[in-house]
Each structure stands twice: as C-alpha cells, then as structure tokens.
GUKOL-128391 format. One record per residue (C-alpha): residue number from 0; residue in three letters; x, y, z. Coordinates in pm, whole numbers. Each point is the difference from the previous one (the first is absolute). Example, Ala and Ser with C-alpha at 12.3 -4.5 7.8 and 13.67 -1.06 7.14 Angstrom:
2
seq | type | c1 | c2 | c3
0 | ALA | 1230 | -450 | 780
1 | SER | 137 | 344 | -66
END
This chain:
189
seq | type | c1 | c2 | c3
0 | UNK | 18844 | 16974 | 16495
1 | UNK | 356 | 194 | 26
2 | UNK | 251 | -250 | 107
3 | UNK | -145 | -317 | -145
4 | UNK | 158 | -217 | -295
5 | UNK | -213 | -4 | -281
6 | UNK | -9 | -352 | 51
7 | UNK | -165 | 27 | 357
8 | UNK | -229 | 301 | -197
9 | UNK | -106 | -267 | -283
10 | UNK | -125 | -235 | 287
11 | UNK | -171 | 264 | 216
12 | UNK | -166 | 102 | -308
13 | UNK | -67 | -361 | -118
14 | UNK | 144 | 121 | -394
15 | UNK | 339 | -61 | -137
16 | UNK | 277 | 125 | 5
17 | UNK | 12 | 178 | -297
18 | UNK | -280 | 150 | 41
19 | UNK | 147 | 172 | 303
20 | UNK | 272 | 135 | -186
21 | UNK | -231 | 138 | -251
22 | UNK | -191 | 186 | 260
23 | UNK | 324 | 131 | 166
24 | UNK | 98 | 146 | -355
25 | UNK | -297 | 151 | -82
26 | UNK | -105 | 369 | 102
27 | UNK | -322 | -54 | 44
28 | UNK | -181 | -273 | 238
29 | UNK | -113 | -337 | -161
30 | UNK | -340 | -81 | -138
31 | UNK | 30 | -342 | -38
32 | UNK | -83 | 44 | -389
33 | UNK | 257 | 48 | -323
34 | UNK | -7 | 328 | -112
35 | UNK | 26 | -89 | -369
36 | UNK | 0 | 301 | -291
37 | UNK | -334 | -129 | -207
38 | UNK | -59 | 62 | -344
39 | UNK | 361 | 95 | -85
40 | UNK | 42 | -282 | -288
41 | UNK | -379 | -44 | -46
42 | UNK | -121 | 345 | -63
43 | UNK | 114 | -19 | -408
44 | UNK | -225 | -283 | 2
45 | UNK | -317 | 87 | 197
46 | UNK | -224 | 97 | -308
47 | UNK | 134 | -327 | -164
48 | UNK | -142 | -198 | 326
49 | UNK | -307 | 226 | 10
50 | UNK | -85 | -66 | -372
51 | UNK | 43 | -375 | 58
52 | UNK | -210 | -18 | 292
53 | UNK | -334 | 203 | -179
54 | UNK | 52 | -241 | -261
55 | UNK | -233 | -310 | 52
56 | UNK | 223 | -303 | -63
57 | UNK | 336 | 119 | 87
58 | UNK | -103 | 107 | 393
59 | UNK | -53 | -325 | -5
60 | UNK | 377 | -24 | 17
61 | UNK | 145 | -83 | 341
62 | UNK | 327 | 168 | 115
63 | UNK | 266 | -222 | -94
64 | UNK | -185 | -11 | -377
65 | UNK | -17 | 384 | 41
66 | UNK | 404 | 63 | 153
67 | UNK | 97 | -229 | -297
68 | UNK | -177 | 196 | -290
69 | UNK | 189 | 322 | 186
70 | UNK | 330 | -145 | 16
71 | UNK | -43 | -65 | -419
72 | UNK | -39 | 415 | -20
73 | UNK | 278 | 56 | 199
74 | UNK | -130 | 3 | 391
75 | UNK | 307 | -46 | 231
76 | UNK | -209 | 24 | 358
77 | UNK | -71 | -304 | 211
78 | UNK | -293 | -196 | 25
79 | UNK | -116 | 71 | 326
80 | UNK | -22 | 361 | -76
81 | UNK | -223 | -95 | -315
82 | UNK | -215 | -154 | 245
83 | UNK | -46 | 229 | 224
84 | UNK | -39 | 248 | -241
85 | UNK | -316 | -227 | -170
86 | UNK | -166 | -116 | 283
87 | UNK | -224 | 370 | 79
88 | UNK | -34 | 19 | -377
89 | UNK | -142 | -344 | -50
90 | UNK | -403 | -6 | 15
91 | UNK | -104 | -216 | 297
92 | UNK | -193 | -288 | -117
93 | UNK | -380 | -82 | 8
94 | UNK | -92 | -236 | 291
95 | UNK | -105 | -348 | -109
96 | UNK | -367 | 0 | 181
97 | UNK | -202 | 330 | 126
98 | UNK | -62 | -5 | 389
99 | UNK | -374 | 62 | 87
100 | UNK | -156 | 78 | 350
101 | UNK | -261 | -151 | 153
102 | UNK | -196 | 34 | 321
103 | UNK | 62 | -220 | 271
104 | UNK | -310 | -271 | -44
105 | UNK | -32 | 144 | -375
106 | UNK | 85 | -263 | -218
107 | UNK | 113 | -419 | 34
108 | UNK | 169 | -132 | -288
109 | UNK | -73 | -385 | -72
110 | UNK | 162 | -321 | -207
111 | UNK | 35 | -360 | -62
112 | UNK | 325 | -188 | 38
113 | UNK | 78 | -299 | -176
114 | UNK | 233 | -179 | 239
115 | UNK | -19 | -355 | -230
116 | UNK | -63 | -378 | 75
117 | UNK | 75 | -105 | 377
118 | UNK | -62 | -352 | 143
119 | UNK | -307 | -21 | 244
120 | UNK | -100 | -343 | 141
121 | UNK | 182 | -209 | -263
122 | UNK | -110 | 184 | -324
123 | UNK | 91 | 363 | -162
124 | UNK | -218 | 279 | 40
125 | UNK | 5 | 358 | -196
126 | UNK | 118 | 209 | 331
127 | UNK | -130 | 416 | -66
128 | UNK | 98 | 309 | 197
129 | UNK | -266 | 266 | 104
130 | UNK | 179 | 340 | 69
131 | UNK | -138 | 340 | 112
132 | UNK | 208 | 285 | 68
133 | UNK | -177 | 333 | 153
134 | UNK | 119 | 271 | -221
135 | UNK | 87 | 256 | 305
136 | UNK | 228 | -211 | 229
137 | UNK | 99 | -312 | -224
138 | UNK | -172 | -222 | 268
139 | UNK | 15 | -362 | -204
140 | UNK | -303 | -275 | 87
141 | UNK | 101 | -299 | -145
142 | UNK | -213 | -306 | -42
143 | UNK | 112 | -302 | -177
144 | UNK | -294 | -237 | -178
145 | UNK | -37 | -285 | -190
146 | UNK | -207 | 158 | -307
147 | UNK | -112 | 344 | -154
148 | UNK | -363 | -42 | 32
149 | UNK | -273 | 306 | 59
150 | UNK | -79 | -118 | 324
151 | UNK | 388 | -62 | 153
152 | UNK | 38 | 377 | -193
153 | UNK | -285 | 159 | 230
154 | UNK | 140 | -149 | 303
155 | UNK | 362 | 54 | -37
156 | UNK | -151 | 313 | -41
157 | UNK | -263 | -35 | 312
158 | UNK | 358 | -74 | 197
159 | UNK | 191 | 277 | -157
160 | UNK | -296 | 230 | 173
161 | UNK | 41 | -154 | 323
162 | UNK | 352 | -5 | 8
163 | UNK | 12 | 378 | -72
164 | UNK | -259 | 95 | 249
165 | UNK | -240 | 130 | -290
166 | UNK | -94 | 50 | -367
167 | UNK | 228 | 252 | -213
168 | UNK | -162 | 239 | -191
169 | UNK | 90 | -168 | -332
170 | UNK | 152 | -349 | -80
171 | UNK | 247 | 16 | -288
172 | UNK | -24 | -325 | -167
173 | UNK | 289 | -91 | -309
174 | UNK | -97 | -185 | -301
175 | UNK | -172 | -355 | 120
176 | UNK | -275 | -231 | -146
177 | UNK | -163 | 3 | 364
178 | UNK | -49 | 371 | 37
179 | UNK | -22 | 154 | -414
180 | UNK | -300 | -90 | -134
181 | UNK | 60 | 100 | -388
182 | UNK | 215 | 286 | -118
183 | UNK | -31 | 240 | -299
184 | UNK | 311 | 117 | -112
185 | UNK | 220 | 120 | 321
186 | UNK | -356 | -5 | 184
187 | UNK | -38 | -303 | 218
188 | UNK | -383 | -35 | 148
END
C-alpha cells in the first residue's frame, strides 16, 4: 500500500483513519485486538476478590457492587478490567431445567388447555385444548373440544396415534382429573 494516503488506506481497509496511523506506528503488524497490561492495578487485590467470591453471599455481588467495594480500599483500575478479570473466576450457573433424551417414538407428553367461554350458536360454551407433543421431535397434535370427558380423552388420544403414524412407547400424562386416578403423597395412580 506504498504511495496511498492513509485516507485512501482507511477506505481500502474499511477502518478509520486512526486506526491506520496506529498500524503505521507500530513495529509489529496489527491484530485487531488492544494489547492491554492486565492485572497491573488489580493484582494487590486478587486474594481480596478471591476471598469474596468463596464466600456465599458476597459472590453474589455483581461487578459494579464488587469495583465499588475496591475503590473504598483504594483500587485505582477501571472497571472493564475488573470485569474481565471476574468473568473466568465467576462459577457458571446451574441451568434452570435438566435436558433428557429420548428415543425417537419413546415417549408423548399430553395436557388439557383451558382456552375459556366462546360463543357457539347463540350461547357460551367452556372451549378446552387437547395437546400432545412427541418427546423426540416436538411434533404438536392439537385438538380443540368442547369438554374433558374420559371418552373425548381416549380419542384425542385415538387421533394423537393416528396423527403420529403409531403408539409411543410411553404417554406422559401431567396432573389431570381425567387421567390420575388417586395419589398418595407425590404418587399419582
């Protein structure tokens, strides 16, 4: 690029101008990243940050809570650095729900929907939702009825079959009145 304005360099590039001059400067060829000196400012604190994040309540703390309590003993770095610096050191938290694998065909999972009161023919009717979801692929059957009886249960169910092209090896049913019997304790029969 000898001969060019670092103007005309900035555009070929697609990066600014300054940025140009920088490289130009600089011995060595860019990286893209700041080479930053870590650690400099925090390393008088890093067994003060350690001790606060074994203890229970204050790794809790976030980093602005964290930079604050540092700047009170004296800590003249930035906050970015801090950041940085905490984010390997902080433990990684628990996921919400556990994954599980199933089969393909394994397992369909079942509920009722209330969807409430609709008009039908000039009077209001209790309108219910019928969903089954095979576990494997997420394929959804949905069947909308007018009540939650045993017999529109078994053939919601009879049409969830069909739909899916067979019976799963186990139907996963949640908590209603037309599929738990009685339950004894966190048993439902």
């Amino acid at each position: 690029m000898q001969g060019l304005s670092i103007r005309k360099i900035a555009v070929l590039r697609g990066v600014r101008r300054n940025a140009v001059r920088r490289a130009l400067r600089s011995p060595t060829a860019p990286t893209g990243k700041r080479r930053r000196p870590k650690d400099l400012k925090l390393g008088p604190y890093a067994d003060t940050i350690a001790a606060w994040l074994a203890d229970p309540v204050k790794s809790l703390w976030t980093g602005e809570r964290i930079f604050d309590e540092l700047q009170l003993l004296g800590y003249g770095g930035g906050r970015t650095v801090l950041k940085e610096y905490l984010q390997p050191l902080r433990r990684k938290p628990q996921p919400a729900e556990r994954r599980f694998f199933v089969r393909p065909g394994q397992q369909m999972q079942v509920d009722w929907g209330d969807l409430g009161a609709v008009d039908r023919g000039g009077h209001r009717v209790n309108l219910y939702v019928f969903v089954a979801v095979m576990a494997r692929s997420r394929a959804l059957f949905v069947r909308f009825t007018t009540d939650m009886q045993m017999l529109t249960w078994l053939d919601c169910h009879r049409r969830a079959f069909a739909f899916f092209g067979g019976v799963p090896g186990e139907v996963l049913v949640d908590n209603l009145k037309t599929a738990v019997v009685s339950r004894a304790g966190k048993t439902a029969v």
